[in-house]
C-alpha distance (Angstrom), angle and dihedral (degrees) to the residues before:
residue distance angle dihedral
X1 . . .
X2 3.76 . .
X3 3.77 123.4 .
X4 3.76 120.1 -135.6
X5 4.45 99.8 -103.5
X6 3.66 85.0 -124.7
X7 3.78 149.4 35.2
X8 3.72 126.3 67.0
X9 3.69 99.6 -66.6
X10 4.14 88.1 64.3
X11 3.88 91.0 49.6
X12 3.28 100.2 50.7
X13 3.94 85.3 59.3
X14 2.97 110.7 38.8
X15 4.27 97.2 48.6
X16 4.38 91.0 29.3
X17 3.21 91.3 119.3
X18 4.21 77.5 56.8
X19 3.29 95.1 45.3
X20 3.88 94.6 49.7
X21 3.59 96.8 60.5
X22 3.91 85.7 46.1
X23 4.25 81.8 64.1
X24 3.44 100.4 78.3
X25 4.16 89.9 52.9
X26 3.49 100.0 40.5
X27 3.90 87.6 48.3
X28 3.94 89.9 53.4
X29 3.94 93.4 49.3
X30 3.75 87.3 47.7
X31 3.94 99.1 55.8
X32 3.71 103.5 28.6
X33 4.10 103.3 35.9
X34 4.43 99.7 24.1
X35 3.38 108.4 27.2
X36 3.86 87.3 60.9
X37 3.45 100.6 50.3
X38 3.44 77.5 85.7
X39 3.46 89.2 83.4
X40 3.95 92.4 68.5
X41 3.89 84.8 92.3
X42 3.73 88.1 73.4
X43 4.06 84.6 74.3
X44 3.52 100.7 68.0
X45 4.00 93.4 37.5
X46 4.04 136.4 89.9
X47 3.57 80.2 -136.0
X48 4.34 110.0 -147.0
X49 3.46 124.7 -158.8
X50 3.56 85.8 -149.6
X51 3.67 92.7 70.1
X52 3.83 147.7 23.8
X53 3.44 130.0 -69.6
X54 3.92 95.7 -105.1
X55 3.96 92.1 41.2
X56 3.67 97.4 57.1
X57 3.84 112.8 99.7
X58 3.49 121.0 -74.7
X59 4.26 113.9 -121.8
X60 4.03 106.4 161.2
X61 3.30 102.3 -154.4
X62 3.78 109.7 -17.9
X63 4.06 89.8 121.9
X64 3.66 93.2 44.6
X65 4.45 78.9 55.4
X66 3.32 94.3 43.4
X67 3.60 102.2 48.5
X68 4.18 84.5 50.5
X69 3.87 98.5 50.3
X70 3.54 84.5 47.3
X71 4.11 92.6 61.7
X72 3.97 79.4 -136.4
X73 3.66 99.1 114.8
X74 4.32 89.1 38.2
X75 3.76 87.8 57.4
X76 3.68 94.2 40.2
X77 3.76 87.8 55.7
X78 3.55 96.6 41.5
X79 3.98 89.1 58.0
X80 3.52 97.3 38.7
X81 3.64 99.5 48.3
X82 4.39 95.7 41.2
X83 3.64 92.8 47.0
X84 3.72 96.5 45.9
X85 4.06 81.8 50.6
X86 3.28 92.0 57.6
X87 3.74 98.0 49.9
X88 3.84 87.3 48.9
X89 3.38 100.3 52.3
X90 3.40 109.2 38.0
X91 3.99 98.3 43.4
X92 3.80 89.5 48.6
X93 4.00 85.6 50.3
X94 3.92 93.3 43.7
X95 3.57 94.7 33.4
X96 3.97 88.1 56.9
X97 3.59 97.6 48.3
X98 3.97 91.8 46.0
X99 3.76 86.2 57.9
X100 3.92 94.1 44.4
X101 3.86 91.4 50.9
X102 3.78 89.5 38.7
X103 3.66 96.8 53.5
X104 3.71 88.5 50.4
X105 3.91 99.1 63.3
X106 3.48 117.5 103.7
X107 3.50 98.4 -165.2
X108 4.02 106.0 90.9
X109 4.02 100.8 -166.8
X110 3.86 78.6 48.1
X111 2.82 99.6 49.1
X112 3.83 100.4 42.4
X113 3.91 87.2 54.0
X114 3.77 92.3 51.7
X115 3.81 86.6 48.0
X116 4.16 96.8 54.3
X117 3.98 96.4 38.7
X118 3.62 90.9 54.5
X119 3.84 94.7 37.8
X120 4.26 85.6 42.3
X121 4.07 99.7 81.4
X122 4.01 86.8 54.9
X123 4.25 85.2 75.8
X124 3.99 88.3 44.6
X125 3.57 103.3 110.8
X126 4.33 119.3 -136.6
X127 3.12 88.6 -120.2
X128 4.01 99.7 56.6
X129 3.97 77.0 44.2
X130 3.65 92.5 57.9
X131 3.51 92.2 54.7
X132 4.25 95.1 44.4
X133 3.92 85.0 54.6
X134 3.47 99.9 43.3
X135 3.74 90.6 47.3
X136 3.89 92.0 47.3
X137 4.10 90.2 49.0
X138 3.36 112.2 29.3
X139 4.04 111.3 131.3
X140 3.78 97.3 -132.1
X141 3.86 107.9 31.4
X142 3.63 105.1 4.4
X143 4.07 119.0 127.0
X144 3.46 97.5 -122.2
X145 4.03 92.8 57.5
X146 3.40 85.7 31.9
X147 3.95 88.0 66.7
X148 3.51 104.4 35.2
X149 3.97 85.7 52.1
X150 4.02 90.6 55.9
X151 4.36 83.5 51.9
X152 3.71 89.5 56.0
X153 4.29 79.7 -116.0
X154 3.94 113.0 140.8
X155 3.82 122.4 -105.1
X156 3.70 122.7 -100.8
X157 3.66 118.9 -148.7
X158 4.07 106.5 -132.1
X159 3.64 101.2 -174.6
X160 3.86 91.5 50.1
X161 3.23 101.8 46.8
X162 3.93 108.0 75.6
X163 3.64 108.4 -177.1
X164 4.29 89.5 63.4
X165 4.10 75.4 65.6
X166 3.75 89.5 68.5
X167 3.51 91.4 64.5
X168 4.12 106.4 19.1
X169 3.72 80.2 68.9
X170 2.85 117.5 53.6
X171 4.59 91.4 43.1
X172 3.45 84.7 60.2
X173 3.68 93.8 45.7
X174 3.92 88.6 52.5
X175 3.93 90.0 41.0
X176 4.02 90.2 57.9
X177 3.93 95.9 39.0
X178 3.81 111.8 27.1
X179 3.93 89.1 85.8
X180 3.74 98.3 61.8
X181 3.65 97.8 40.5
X182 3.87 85.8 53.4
X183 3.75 90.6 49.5
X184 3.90 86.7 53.2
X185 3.99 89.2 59.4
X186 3.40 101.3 30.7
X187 4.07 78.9 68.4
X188 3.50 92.0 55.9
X189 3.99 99.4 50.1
X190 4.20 80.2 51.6
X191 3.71 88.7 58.6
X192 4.16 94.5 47.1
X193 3.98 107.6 103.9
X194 4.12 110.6 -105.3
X195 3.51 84.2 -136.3
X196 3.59 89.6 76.8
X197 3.93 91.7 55.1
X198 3.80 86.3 51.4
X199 3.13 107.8 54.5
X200 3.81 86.5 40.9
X201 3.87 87.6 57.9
X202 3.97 91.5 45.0
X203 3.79 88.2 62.4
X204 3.73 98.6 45.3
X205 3.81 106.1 -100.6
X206 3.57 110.2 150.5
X207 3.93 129.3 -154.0
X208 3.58 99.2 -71.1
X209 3.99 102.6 50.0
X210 4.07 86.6 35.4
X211 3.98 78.9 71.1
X212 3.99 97.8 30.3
X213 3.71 83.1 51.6
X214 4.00 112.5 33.5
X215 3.37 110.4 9.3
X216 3.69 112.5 47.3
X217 4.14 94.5 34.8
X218 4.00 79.1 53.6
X219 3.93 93.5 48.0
X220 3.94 92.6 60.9
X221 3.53 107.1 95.0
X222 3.69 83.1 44.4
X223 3.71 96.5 56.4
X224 4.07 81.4 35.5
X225 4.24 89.4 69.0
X226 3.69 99.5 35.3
X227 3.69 91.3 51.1
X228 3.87 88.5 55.0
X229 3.25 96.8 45.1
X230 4.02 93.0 48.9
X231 4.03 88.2 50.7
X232 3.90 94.5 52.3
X233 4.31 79.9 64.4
X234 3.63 95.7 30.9
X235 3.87 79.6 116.6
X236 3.82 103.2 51.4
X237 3.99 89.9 70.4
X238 3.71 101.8 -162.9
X239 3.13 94.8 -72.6
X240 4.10 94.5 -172.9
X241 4.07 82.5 53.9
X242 3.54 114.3 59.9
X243 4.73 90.5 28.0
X244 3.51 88.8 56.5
X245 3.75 89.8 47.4
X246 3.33 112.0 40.2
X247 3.60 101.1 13.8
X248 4.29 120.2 166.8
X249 3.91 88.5 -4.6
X250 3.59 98.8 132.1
X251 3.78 93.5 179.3
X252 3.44 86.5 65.9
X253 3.89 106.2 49.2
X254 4.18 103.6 86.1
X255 4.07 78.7 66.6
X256 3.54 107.1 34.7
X257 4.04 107.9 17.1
X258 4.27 105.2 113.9
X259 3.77 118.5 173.4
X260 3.57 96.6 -86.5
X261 3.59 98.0 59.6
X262 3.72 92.2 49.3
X263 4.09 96.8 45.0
X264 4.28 81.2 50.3
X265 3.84 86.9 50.7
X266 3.46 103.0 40.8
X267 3.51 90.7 60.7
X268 3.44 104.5 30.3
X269 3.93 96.8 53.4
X270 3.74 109.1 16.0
X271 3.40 97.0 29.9
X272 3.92 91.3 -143.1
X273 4.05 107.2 156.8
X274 3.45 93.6 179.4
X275 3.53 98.7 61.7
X276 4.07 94.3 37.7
X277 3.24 90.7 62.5
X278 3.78 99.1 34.6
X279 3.74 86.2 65.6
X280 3.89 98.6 38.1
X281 3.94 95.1 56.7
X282 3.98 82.5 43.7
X283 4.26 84.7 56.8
X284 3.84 89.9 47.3
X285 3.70 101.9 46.0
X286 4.16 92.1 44.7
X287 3.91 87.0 44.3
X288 4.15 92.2 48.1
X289 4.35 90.8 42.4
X290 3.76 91.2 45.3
X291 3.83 98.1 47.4
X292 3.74 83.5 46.8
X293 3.35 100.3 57.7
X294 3.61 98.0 42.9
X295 3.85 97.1 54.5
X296 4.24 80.9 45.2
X297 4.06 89.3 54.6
X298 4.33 89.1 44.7
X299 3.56 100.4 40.6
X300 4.02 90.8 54.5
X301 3.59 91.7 42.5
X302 4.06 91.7 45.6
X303 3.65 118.5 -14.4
X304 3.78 93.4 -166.9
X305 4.35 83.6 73.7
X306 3.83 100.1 41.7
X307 3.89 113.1 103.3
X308 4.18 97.1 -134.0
Protein backbone atom coordinates (compact mmCIF):
# COMPACT_ATOMS: atom_id res chain seq x y z
CA UNK A 1 0.00 0.00 0.00
CA UNK A 2 1.29 3.41 -0.93
CA UNK A 3 1.19 6.38 1.40
CA UNK A 4 0.08 9.74 0.13
CA UNK A 5 4.02 11.76 -0.24
CA UNK A 6 2.55 14.32 1.93
CA UNK A 7 0.27 15.24 4.79
CA UNK A 8 0.76 14.35 8.37
CA UNK A 9 0.35 10.69 8.16
CA UNK A 10 3.75 10.59 5.81
CA UNK A 11 5.67 12.76 8.38
CA UNK A 12 5.05 11.10 11.14
CA UNK A 13 6.81 8.07 9.32
CA UNK A 14 9.15 9.01 7.74
CA UNK A 15 10.94 11.39 10.80
CA UNK A 16 9.28 8.78 13.91
CA UNK A 17 12.22 8.03 14.96
CA UNK A 18 12.18 12.23 15.26
CA UNK A 19 9.19 12.39 16.65
CA UNK A 20 9.97 9.73 19.36
CA UNK A 21 12.68 11.49 20.92
CA UNK A 22 10.34 14.63 20.77
CA UNK A 23 8.00 12.25 23.41
CA UNK A 24 9.72 12.71 26.35
CA UNK A 25 9.46 16.83 25.85
CA UNK A 26 6.19 17.09 24.67
CA UNK A 27 5.11 14.77 27.62
CA UNK A 28 6.89 17.20 30.16
CA UNK A 29 5.17 20.41 28.66
CA UNK A 30 1.93 18.52 28.80
CA UNK A 31 1.92 17.59 32.63
CA UNK A 32 3.84 20.34 34.19
CA UNK A 33 2.77 23.63 31.98
CA UNK A 34 -1.15 22.25 30.45
CA UNK A 35 -2.43 20.02 32.65
CA UNK A 36 -2.37 22.86 35.27
CA UNK A 37 -3.95 25.37 33.52
CA UNK A 38 -6.60 23.64 34.89
CA UNK A 39 -6.19 25.43 37.83
CA UNK A 40 -7.38 28.80 36.14
CA UNK A 41 -10.91 27.77 37.42
CA UNK A 42 -9.78 28.66 40.86
CA UNK A 43 -10.16 32.50 39.59
CA UNK A 44 -13.66 32.71 39.21
CA UNK A 45 -14.39 30.47 42.44
CA UNK A 46 -14.94 31.11 46.39
CA UNK A 47 -12.75 28.29 46.53
CA UNK A 48 -13.71 25.84 49.99
CA UNK A 49 -11.54 23.59 51.47
CA UNK A 50 -14.46 21.73 52.32
CA UNK A 51 -15.08 20.77 48.84
CA UNK A 52 -13.65 20.20 45.34
CA UNK A 53 -12.44 22.45 43.05
CA UNK A 54 -15.56 22.31 40.68
CA UNK A 55 -18.07 22.28 43.74
CA UNK A 56 -16.94 25.41 45.30
CA UNK A 57 -19.22 28.39 44.48
CA UNK A 58 -19.14 29.90 41.33
CA UNK A 59 -18.20 34.05 41.44
CA UNK A 60 -17.00 35.05 37.73
CA UNK A 61 -15.06 37.66 38.29
CA UNK A 62 -15.78 39.07 41.73
CA UNK A 63 -11.89 38.51 42.75
CA UNK A 64 -10.66 39.88 39.60
CA UNK A 65 -13.19 43.24 41.04
CA UNK A 66 -12.11 43.04 44.18
CA UNK A 67 -8.54 42.92 43.74
CA UNK A 68 -9.13 46.28 41.32
CA UNK A 69 -11.26 48.38 43.77
CA UNK A 70 -8.78 47.52 46.14
CA UNK A 71 -5.82 49.41 44.01
CA UNK A 72 -3.97 46.04 45.00
CA UNK A 73 -3.54 44.61 41.66
CA UNK A 74 -2.73 48.57 40.14
CA UNK A 75 0.09 48.78 42.62
CA UNK A 76 1.17 45.30 42.11
CA UNK A 77 1.49 46.08 38.45
CA UNK A 78 2.97 49.29 38.85
CA UNK A 79 5.92 47.60 40.90
CA UNK A 80 6.21 44.68 38.96
CA UNK A 81 6.29 46.18 35.64
CA UNK A 82 8.90 49.54 36.73
CA UNK A 83 11.24 47.37 38.50
CA UNK A 84 11.44 44.74 35.88
CA UNK A 85 12.15 47.96 33.51
CA UNK A 86 14.75 48.84 35.31
CA UNK A 87 16.49 45.53 35.39
CA UNK A 88 15.98 45.38 31.58
CA UNK A 89 17.28 48.36 30.69
CA UNK A 90 20.01 49.02 32.61
CA UNK A 91 21.68 45.41 32.48
CA UNK A 92 21.25 45.37 28.70
CA UNK A 93 22.98 48.98 28.77
CA UNK A 94 25.73 47.85 31.32
CA UNK A 95 25.93 44.51 30.08
CA UNK A 96 26.77 46.02 26.50
CA UNK A 97 29.31 48.33 27.55
CA UNK A 98 31.06 45.57 29.80
CA UNK A 99 31.37 43.54 26.66
CA UNK A 100 32.58 46.58 24.48
CA UNK A 101 35.30 47.46 27.06
CA UNK A 102 35.95 43.77 27.60
CA UNK A 103 36.49 42.91 24.09
CA UNK A 104 38.90 45.71 23.87
CA UNK A 105 41.57 44.43 26.43
CA UNK A 106 44.51 43.09 25.14
CA UNK A 107 45.68 41.52 28.04
CA UNK A 108 44.20 37.79 27.95
CA UNK A 109 44.93 36.60 31.72
CA UNK A 110 43.31 40.05 32.31
CA UNK A 111 41.03 39.79 30.67
CA UNK A 112 39.98 36.21 31.52
CA UNK A 113 39.98 37.30 35.27
CA UNK A 114 37.78 40.28 34.56
CA UNK A 115 35.56 37.89 32.60
CA UNK A 116 34.99 35.13 35.65
CA UNK A 117 34.69 37.79 38.60
CA UNK A 118 32.05 39.52 36.84
CA UNK A 119 30.42 36.32 35.48
CA UNK A 120 31.11 34.72 39.37
CA UNK A 121 27.91 36.29 41.33
CA UNK A 122 25.63 34.59 38.51
CA UNK A 123 26.40 30.96 40.58
CA UNK A 124 25.69 32.88 44.00
CA UNK A 125 22.62 31.46 45.12
CA UNK A 126 19.53 34.04 46.70
CA UNK A 127 19.70 32.48 49.39
CA UNK A 128 23.59 32.95 50.21
CA UNK A 129 22.48 36.58 49.05
CA UNK A 130 19.92 36.81 51.65
CA UNK A 131 22.25 36.13 54.19
CA UNK A 132 25.24 38.75 52.66
CA UNK A 133 22.43 41.48 52.81
CA UNK A 134 21.05 40.75 55.91
CA UNK A 135 24.46 40.59 57.44
CA UNK A 136 25.52 43.94 55.75
CA UNK A 137 22.07 45.71 57.06
CA UNK A 138 20.95 44.36 59.92
CA UNK A 139 20.06 47.21 62.64
CA UNK A 140 21.88 45.66 65.56
CA UNK A 141 24.93 43.74 64.18
CA UNK A 142 24.95 44.43 60.62
CA UNK A 143 28.35 45.87 58.91
CA UNK A 144 27.00 48.79 57.61
CA UNK A 145 25.75 50.05 61.23
CA UNK A 146 28.48 48.42 62.46
CA UNK A 147 30.73 51.07 60.59
CA UNK A 148 28.92 54.07 60.81
CA UNK A 149 28.75 53.33 64.71
CA UNK A 150 32.76 53.12 64.88
CA UNK A 151 32.56 56.98 62.87
CA UNK A 152 30.45 58.27 65.64
CA UNK A 153 27.67 58.52 62.38
CA UNK A 154 24.00 57.51 63.40
CA UNK A 155 22.45 54.17 62.39
CA UNK A 156 20.09 53.84 59.56
CA UNK A 157 17.48 51.27 59.73
CA UNK A 158 17.56 49.31 56.17
CA UNK A 159 14.69 47.09 56.52
CA UNK A 160 12.43 50.03 57.61
CA UNK A 161 13.15 52.27 55.39
CA UNK A 162 11.37 51.28 52.03
CA UNK A 163 12.31 53.71 49.48
CA UNK A 164 16.39 52.45 49.84
CA UNK A 165 14.43 49.18 48.33
CA UNK A 166 13.89 51.02 45.11
CA UNK A 167 17.35 51.12 44.50
CA UNK A 168 19.04 48.20 46.86
CA UNK A 169 17.20 46.07 44.43
CA UNK A 170 17.69 46.51 41.65
CA UNK A 171 22.20 46.88 42.39
CA UNK A 172 21.95 43.65 43.59
CA UNK A 173 19.88 42.50 40.76
CA UNK A 174 22.59 43.93 38.32
CA UNK A 175 25.43 42.56 40.67
CA UNK A 176 23.96 38.83 40.29
CA UNK A 177 23.06 39.14 36.48
CA UNK A 178 25.28 41.67 34.69
CA UNK A 179 27.95 38.84 34.13
CA UNK A 180 25.86 36.54 32.04
CA UNK A 181 24.23 39.08 30.00
CA UNK A 182 27.80 40.34 29.20
CA UNK A 183 28.88 36.86 28.34
CA UNK A 184 25.84 36.76 25.89
CA UNK A 185 27.37 39.90 23.96
CA UNK A 186 30.70 39.41 24.43
CA UNK A 187 29.80 36.30 21.96
CA UNK A 188 28.46 38.44 19.54
CA UNK A 189 31.47 41.06 19.26
CA UNK A 190 33.59 37.47 18.75
CA UNK A 191 31.46 36.72 15.81
CA UNK A 192 31.86 40.52 14.14
CA UNK A 193 34.42 40.23 11.10
CA UNK A 194 38.07 41.84 12.12
CA UNK A 195 37.92 43.29 8.93
CA UNK A 196 35.59 45.72 10.18
CA UNK A 197 38.06 46.80 13.03
CA UNK A 198 40.67 47.20 10.29
CA UNK A 199 39.49 49.13 8.12
CA UNK A 200 38.13 51.19 11.02
CA UNK A 201 41.77 51.52 12.28
CA UNK A 202 43.07 52.34 8.63
CA UNK A 203 40.90 55.45 8.69
CA UNK A 204 41.77 56.67 12.10
CA UNK A 205 38.89 55.61 14.36
CA UNK A 206 40.06 55.08 17.69
CA UNK A 207 38.59 52.77 20.51
CA UNK A 208 35.64 54.64 21.29
CA UNK A 209 34.02 55.26 17.69
CA UNK A 210 35.40 51.55 16.71
CA UNK A 211 32.46 50.63 19.23
CA UNK A 212 30.09 53.75 18.46
CA UNK A 213 30.57 52.67 14.94
CA UNK A 214 30.93 48.71 14.59
CA UNK A 215 30.20 47.20 17.51
CA UNK A 216 27.09 48.48 19.03
CA UNK A 217 25.19 49.07 15.40
CA UNK A 218 26.28 45.24 15.06
CA UNK A 219 24.90 44.29 18.62
CA UNK A 220 21.22 45.31 17.67
CA UNK A 221 19.57 42.37 16.63
CA UNK A 222 21.21 40.92 19.59
CA UNK A 223 19.82 43.33 22.06
CA UNK A 224 16.61 43.06 19.58
CA UNK A 225 16.00 39.07 20.87
CA UNK A 226 17.02 39.41 24.41
CA UNK A 227 14.78 42.31 24.86
CA UNK A 228 11.85 40.12 23.59
CA UNK A 229 12.56 37.49 25.35
CA UNK A 230 12.94 39.59 28.75
CA UNK A 231 9.35 41.26 27.98
CA UNK A 232 7.53 37.85 27.47
CA UNK A 233 8.60 37.52 31.64
CA UNK A 234 8.41 41.08 32.34
CA UNK A 235 5.60 39.76 34.64
CA UNK A 236 7.31 36.97 36.61
CA UNK A 237 9.45 39.70 38.59
CA UNK A 238 12.18 37.64 40.01
CA UNK A 239 10.37 36.24 42.15
CA UNK A 240 13.49 34.35 44.03
CA UNK A 241 14.97 38.13 44.22
CA UNK A 242 12.93 40.41 45.99
CA UNK A 243 11.20 36.88 48.62
CA UNK A 244 14.49 36.09 49.57
CA UNK A 245 15.14 39.71 50.29
CA UNK A 246 12.54 41.18 51.77
CA UNK A 247 10.58 38.31 52.74
CA UNK A 248 7.33 38.75 55.50
CA UNK A 249 8.33 42.50 55.93
CA UNK A 250 5.09 43.98 55.54
CA UNK A 251 6.38 47.50 56.05
CA UNK A 252 8.10 47.07 53.09
CA UNK A 253 5.51 45.69 50.53
CA UNK A 254 3.73 49.15 48.98
CA UNK A 255 7.53 49.52 47.58
CA UNK A 256 8.70 46.26 46.87
CA UNK A 257 5.49 43.81 46.67
CA UNK A 258 5.31 42.53 42.60
CA UNK A 259 2.79 39.90 41.65
CA UNK A 260 4.83 37.08 42.43
CA UNK A 261 5.35 37.80 45.91
CA UNK A 262 1.71 38.34 46.49
CA UNK A 263 0.39 35.07 44.42
CA UNK A 264 3.33 33.16 46.87
CA UNK A 265 1.66 34.89 49.86
CA UNK A 266 -1.71 34.60 49.14
CA UNK A 267 -1.46 31.09 49.18
CA UNK A 268 1.06 30.44 51.43
CA UNK A 269 -0.44 32.50 54.42
CA UNK A 270 -4.04 33.22 53.73
CA UNK A 271 -4.67 30.43 51.88
CA UNK A 272 -7.05 32.44 49.50
CA UNK A 273 -7.20 30.43 45.98
CA UNK A 274 -9.39 32.67 44.55
CA UNK A 275 -7.35 35.56 44.67
CA UNK A 276 -3.92 33.54 43.82
CA UNK A 277 -5.10 32.68 40.92
CA UNK A 278 -7.10 35.79 40.14
CA UNK A 279 -3.81 37.57 40.02
CA UNK A 280 -1.70 34.78 38.31
CA UNK A 281 -4.03 34.48 35.14
CA UNK A 282 -3.94 38.45 35.34
CA UNK A 283 0.29 37.98 35.09
CA UNK A 284 -0.17 35.54 32.16
CA UNK A 285 -2.63 37.33 30.05
CA UNK A 286 -0.61 40.94 30.48
CA UNK A 287 2.68 38.93 29.84
CA UNK A 288 1.07 37.03 26.53
CA UNK A 289 -0.72 40.76 25.18
CA UNK A 290 2.47 42.63 25.87
CA UNK A 291 4.90 40.20 24.18
CA UNK A 292 2.40 40.31 21.40
CA UNK A 293 2.37 43.59 20.75
CA UNK A 294 5.93 44.18 20.91
CA UNK A 295 6.97 41.51 18.34
CA UNK A 296 3.73 43.25 16.23
CA UNK A 297 5.49 46.89 16.63
CA UNK A 298 9.28 45.11 15.52
CA UNK A 299 8.22 42.92 12.92
CA UNK A 300 6.49 45.99 10.98
CA UNK A 301 9.29 48.14 11.66
CA UNK A 302 11.93 45.24 10.60
CA UNK A 303 10.72 41.80 10.29
CA UNK A 304 14.20 40.35 10.17
CA UNK A 305 14.20 41.28 14.42
CA UNK A 306 10.65 40.17 15.35
CA UNK A 307 10.56 36.75 17.20
CA UNK A 308 7.43 35.06 15.00
Amino acid sequence: MLIRRKGIIYELIKNRVLFLMLLPVLAFFLINNYAPMVGIYYAFVRFDFNRSLFNSEFIGLENFRFLWQSGILSKLTFNTLGYNLVFIVSSNVLAIVCAVLLSEIQLKWFKKLTQSILFLPYFVSFVILSVIVYNVFNYESGFLNTTLRGFGMSEVDVYNTPWLWVILIPVFYLWKNIGYSMVIYLAAITGISDEYYEAAKIDGANIFQRARFITVPMLKSTFIVLLLFALGSIMKGQFDLFYQLIGNNGILYNTTDILDTYVYRSLKVTFDMGMASAAGLYQSIFGFVLIMVVNTIIRRINEDYALF
